[in-house]
N, C-alpha and C positions, 0 to 999 in steps of 0.2 A: 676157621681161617679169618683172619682180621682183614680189613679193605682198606686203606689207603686212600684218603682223598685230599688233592692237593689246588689250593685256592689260591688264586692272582689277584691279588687286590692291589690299591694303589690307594692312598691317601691326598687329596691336592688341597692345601689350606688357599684361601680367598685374601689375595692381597690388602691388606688394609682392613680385616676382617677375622674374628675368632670361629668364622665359620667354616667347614671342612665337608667336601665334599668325595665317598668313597667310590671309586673306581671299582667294580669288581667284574668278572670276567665268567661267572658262574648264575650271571642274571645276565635276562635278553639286554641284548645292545639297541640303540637307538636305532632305527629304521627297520627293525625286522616286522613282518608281521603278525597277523594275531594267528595265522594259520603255521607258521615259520616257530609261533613261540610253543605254542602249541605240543605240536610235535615233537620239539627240541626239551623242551622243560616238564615237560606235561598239562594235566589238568591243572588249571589253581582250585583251591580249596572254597572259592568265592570268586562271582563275578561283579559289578558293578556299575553303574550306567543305564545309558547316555546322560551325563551334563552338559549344560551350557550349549552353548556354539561357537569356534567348531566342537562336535562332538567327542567328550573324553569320560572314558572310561576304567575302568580300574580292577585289575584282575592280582588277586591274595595269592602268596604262596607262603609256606611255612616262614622263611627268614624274610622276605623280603614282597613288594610288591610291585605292578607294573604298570603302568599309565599310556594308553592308546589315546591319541588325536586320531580322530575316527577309525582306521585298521591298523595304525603305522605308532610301533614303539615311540614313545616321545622318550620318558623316565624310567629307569627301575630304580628302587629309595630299598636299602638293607632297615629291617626294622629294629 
């Protein structure tokens, strides 16, 4: 049996700008947490951190990756 996966992405170009920032809906959202991503997405395949202050960390998944300010999604970047 074949499985069916269906992705919401969104492209938003940066006015005045060739840069492009993707929307997608299959990576954690901004404010969830690291317990919330966790669960929801799984393991990452890597974790990362703490840099700087405040503290940001950075957790791998196969396409994409996720960026914590200390427990709380800031970023996820499609690779």
């Amino acid at each position: 049996a074949m499985a069916t996966l269906q992705v919401n992405a969104q492209v938003v170009k940066t006015p005045g700008s060739s840069a492009q920032v993707v929307v997608n809906s299959s990576m954690p959202n901004r404010g969830l947490s690291k317990s919330q991503v966790e669960s929801r997405f799984g393991q990452p395949s890597s974790k990362q951190g703490p840099v700087g202050n405040p503290s940001i960390y950075r957790w791998d998944y196969n396409n994409y990756s996720v960026f914590f300010e200390n427990n709380i999604v800031i970023h996820s970047v499609a690779h």
